[in-house]
C-alpha positions as CSV (number, residue, x, y, z in Angstrom):
1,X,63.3,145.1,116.2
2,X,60.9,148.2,116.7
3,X,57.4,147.7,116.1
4,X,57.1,150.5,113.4
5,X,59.6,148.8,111.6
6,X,58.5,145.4,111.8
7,X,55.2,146.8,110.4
8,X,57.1,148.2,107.6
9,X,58.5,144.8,106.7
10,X,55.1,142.9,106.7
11,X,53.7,146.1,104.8
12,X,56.5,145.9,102.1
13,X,56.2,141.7,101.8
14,X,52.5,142.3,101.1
15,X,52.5,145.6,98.7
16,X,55.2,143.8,97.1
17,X,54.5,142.9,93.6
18,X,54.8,139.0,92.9
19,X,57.8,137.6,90.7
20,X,55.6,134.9,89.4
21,X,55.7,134.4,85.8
22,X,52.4,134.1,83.6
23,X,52.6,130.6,83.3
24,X,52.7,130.5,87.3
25,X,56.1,129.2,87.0
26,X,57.9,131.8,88.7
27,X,61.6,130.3,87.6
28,X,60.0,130.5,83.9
29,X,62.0,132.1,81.6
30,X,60.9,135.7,80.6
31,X,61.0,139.7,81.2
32,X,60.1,140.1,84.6
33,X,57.5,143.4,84.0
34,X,54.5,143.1,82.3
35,X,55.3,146.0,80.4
36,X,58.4,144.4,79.0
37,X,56.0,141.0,77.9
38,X,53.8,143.3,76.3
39,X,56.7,145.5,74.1
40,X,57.8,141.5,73.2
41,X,54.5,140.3,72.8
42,X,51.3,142.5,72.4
43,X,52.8,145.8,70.9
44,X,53.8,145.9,67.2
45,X,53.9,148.2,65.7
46,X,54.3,149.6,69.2
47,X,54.4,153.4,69.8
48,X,56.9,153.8,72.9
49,X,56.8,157.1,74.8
50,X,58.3,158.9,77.7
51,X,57.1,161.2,80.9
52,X,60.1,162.6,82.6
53,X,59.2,163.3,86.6
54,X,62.8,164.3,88.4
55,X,66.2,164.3,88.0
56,X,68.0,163.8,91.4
57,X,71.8,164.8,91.6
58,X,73.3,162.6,94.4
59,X,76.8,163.5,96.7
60,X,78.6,160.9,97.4
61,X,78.2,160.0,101.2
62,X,80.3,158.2,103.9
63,X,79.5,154.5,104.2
64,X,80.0,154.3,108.0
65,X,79.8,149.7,109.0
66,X,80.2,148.6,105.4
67,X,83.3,146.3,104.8
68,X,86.5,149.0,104.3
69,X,86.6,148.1,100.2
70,X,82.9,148.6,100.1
71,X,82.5,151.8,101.8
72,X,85.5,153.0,99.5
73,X,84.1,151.9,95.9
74,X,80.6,152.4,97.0
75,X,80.6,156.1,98.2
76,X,80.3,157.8,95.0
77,X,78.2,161.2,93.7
78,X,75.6,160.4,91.0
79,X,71.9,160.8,89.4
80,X,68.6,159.0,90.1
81,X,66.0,159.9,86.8
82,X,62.8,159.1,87.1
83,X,60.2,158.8,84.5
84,X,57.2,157.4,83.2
85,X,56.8,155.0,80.4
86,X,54.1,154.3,77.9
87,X,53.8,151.5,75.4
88,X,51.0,151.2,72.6
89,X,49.6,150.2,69.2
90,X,49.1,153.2,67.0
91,X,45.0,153.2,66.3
92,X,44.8,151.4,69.6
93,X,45.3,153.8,72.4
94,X,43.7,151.3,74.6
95,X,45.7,148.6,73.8
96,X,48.3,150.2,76.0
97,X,51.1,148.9,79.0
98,X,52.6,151.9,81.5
99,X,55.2,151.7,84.0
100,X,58.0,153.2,85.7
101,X,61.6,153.1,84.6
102,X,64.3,154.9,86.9
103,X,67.7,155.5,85.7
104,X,70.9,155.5,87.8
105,X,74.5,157.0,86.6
106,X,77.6,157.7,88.3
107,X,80.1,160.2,88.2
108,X,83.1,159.4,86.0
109,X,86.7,161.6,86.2
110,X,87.5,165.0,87.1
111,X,85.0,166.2,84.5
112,X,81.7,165.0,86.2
113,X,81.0,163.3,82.9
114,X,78.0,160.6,83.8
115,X,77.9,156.7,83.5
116,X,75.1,154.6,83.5
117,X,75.0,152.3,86.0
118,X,72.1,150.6,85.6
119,X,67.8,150.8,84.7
120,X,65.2,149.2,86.7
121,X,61.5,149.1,85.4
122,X,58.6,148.7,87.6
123,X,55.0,147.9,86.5
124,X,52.2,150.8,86.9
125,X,50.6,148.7,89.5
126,X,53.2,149.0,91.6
127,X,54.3,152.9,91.4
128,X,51.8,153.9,94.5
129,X,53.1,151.4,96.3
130,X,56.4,152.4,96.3
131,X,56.2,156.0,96.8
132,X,54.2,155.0,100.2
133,X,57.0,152.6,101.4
134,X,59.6,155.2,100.9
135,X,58.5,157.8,102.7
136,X,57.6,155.3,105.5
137,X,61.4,154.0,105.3
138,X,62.5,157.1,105.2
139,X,60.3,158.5,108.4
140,X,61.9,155.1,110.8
141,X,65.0,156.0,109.6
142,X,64.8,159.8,111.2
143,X,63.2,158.6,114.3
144,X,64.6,158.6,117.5
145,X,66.1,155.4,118.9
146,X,63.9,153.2,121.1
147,X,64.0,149.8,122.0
148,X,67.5,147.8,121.3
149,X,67.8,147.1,117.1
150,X,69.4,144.4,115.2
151,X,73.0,145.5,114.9
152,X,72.1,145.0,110.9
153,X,68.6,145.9,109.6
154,X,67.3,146.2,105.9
155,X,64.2,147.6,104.8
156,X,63.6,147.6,101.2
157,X,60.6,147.4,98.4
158,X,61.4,145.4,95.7
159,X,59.9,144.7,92.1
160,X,60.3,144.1,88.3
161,X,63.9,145.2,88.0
162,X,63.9,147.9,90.9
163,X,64.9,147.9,94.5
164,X,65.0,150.9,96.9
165,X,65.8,150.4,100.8
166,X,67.5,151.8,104.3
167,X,69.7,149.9,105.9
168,X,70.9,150.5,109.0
169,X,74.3,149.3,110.6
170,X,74.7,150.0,114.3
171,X,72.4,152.7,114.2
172,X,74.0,154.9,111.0
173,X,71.1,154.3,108.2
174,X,71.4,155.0,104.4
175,X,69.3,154.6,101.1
176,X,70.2,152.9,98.3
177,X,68.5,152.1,94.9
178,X,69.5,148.9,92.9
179,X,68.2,148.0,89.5
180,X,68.6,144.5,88.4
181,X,67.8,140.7,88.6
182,X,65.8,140.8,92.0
183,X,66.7,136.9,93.0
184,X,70.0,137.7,92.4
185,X,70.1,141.0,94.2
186,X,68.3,139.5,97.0
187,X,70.7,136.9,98.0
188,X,74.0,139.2,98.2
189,X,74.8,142.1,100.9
190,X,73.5,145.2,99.5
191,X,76.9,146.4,99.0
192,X,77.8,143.2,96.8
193,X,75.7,144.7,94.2
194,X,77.3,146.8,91.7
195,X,74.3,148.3,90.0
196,X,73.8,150.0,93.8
197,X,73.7,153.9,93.9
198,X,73.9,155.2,97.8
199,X,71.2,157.9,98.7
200,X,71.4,160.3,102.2
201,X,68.3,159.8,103.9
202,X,67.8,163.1,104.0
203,X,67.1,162.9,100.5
204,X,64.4,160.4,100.5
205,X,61.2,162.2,101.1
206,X,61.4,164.3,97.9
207,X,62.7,160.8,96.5
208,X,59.3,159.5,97.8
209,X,57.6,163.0,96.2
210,X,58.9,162.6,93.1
211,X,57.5,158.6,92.8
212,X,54.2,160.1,94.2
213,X,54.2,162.5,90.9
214,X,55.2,159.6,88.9
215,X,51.9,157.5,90.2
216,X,49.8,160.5,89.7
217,X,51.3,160.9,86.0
218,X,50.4,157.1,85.1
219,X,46.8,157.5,86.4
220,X,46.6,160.8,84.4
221,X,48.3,159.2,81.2
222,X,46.0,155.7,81.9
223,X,42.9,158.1,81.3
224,X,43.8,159.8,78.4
């Protein structure tokens, strides 16, 4: 495995956000955001507000190495949203919980209508984060070929309900965002996950952009 990538791996495992629960019990029933615990727990009445960032209308792509009925259910045009979230007691704006919430839907019929496929939330802390990994994910994956590669390699940032990764097969790399269960997503092939929406690499810098805004959004919305 490349260097640069390997370094992108050990980056990601420690800018990761843990999946520990409050109790330190990480199997311990429970939302897996803090900003979830707090709507359930610390917020009501609760005040619930949104910050749209981007909307990002995706083509469906070719799927070149994934199993034959993968590539063909997989391949599909759709939309990534991405927003911020604010949760807080009226009379207490500093009683307040932020994150980010990013929205995936498919295209349905001849019509274009949309489908959601699925929501992942990821806590405040962690927004920064994730727009660094991406654009570093998506910079390896442009890069020329050096030393020999796993024929399979996976790069990915994962946390609250959210994943986003490149994986490469044989040399042919493509993005993908997941929302979901993480230790359930993170035991299956990423195209054994339904709630999967395929992304061309080229489209991951402004993908990466767009998170950036969403960081700078929180820290401007934190202040106020």
């Amino acid at each position: 495995m490349p260097r640069p990538l390997m370094l992108l791996l050990v980056t990601a495992l420690v800018a990761a956000p843990s999946t520990t629960r409050p109790n330190g019990d990480g199997a311990a029933a429970g939302p897996p955001t803090v900003f979830e615990r707090f709507i359930l727990s610390a917020c009501s009445p609760c005040i619930r507000e949104s910050f749209p960032i981007a909307t990002f209308p995706i083509a469906a792509l070719p799927l070149p190495g994934f199993p034959r009925s993968a590539a063909a259910s997989g391949a599909r045009p759709g939309e990534i949203a991405i927003e911020v979230l604010r949760a807080y007691q009226p009379g207490r704006p500093d009683w307040k919980s932020l994150a980010l919430r990013v929205t995936l839907s498919v295209s349905t019929g001849s019509g274009g209508d949309l489908f959601r496929l699925g929501t992942g939330l990821l806590d405040a802390a962690d927004v920064r984060s994730l727009a660094q990994a991406v654009g570093e994910m998506a910079r390896i994956a442009t890069a020329p070929a050096g030393e020999p590669r796993a024929d399979t390699v996976d790069a990915d940032f994962h946390g609250g309900t959210l994943r986003v990764g490149v994986l490469q097969i044989r040399g042919d790399a493509v993005g993908y965002v997941q929302t979901g269960d993480l230790p359930i997503l993170l035991q299956r092939a990423v195209w054994e996950v339904p709630t999967t929406l395929y992304v061309p690499v080229k489209d991951l810098p402004a993908i990466g952009t767009a998170l950036g805004q969403a960081a700078a959004r929180i820290e401007q919305v934190r202040s106020n």
